[in-house]
N, C-alpha and C positions, 0 to 999 in steps of 0.2 A: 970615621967621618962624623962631624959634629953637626946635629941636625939643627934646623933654623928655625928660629922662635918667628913668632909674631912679632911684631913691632912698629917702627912711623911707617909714614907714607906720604911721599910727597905727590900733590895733586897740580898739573900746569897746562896752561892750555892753547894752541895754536892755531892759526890761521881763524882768529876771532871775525864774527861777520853777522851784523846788524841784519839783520831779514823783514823790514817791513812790511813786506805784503802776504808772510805768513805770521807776523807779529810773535819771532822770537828769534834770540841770539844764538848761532849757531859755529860748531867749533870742534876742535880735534884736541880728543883730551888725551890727556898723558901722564900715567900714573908712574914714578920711579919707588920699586916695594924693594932694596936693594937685599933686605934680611928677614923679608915676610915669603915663610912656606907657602905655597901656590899663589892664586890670585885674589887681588884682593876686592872684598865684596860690594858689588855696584852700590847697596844703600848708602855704605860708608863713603862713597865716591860720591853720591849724591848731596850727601849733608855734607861732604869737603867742600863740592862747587856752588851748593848754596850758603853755607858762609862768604866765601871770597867772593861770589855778587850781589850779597847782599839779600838775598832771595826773600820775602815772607814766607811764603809755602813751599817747601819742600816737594808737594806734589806739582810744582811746575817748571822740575829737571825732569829731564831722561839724558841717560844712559846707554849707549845699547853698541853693539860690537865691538865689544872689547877684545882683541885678542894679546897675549900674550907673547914677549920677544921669547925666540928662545933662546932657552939657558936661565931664562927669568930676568927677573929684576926690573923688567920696564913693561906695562903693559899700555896699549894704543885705541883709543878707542873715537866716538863720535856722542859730544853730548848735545844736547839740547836745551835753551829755558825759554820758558813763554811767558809773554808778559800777562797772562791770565789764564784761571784753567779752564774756562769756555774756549779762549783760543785750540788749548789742547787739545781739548775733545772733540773739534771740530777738524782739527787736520792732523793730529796723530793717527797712527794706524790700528784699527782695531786689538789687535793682535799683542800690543805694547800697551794699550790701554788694559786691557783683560789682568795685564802683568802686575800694574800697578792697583789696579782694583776701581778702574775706573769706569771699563766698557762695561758693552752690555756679555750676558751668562750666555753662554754655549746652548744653543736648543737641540732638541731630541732629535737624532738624524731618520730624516727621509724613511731610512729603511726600516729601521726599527718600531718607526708605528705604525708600517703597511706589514711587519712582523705578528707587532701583534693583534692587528687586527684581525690575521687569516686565523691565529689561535685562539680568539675571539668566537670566529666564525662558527667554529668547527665544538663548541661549546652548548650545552640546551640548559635552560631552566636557571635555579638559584644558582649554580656555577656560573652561568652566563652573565648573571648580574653581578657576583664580585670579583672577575676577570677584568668585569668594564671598569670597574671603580679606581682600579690600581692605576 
């Protein structure tokens, strides 16, 4: 069996749809990779669908559930552009922001600083004071 290089990729996209009232185009992308080994990677899929519309910013595609036909060769996905990245960051989902490096950072969960607080507690003197500082 002759393994499969890398190579083009064509990027198309359907059921195209103006969204006014969250200020971006929205649409079902569709990658055909016919002799690309696995799947091919969303950035590239990105900078495809921002040349073909034209985009300035790259940071105002997303990408996101992509899956895979199987057998390969064609993968299906849901893209998105907004016509500005305030729009984005106002109605993207945390979570896909985080992806692109746009949200906000992960905070220290709940448990873990009522963690270390009781190990804190349970601390006296000059120990006590470079416990807290960490």
């Amino acid at each position: 069996m002759v393994a499969k290089k890398k190579a083009e990729f064509t990027v198309r996209t359907l059921r195209f749809k103006t969204n006014k009232l969250l200020n971006r185009k929205q649409f079902v992308v569709v990658v055909d990779h016919p002799n690309w080994n696995g799947t091919v990677p969303g950035a590239k899929v990105k900078e495809q669908l921002a040349k073909l519309y034209k985009v300035a910013d790259q940071m105002q595609v997303t990408v996101f559930n992509m899956k895979t036909q199987f057998g390969g060769g064609q993968t299906r996905g849901f893209g998105v552009i907004y016509d500005d990245v305030a729009a984005m960051k106002r109605i993207e989902p945390n979570y896909r922001l985080q992806r692109i490096g746009l949200g906000r950072k992960r905070m220290v969960s709940r448990k873990s600083l009522k963690e270390r607080k009781n190990r804190v507690a349970k601390l006296r003197g000059v120990k006590k004071n470079k416990a807290q500082k960490k």
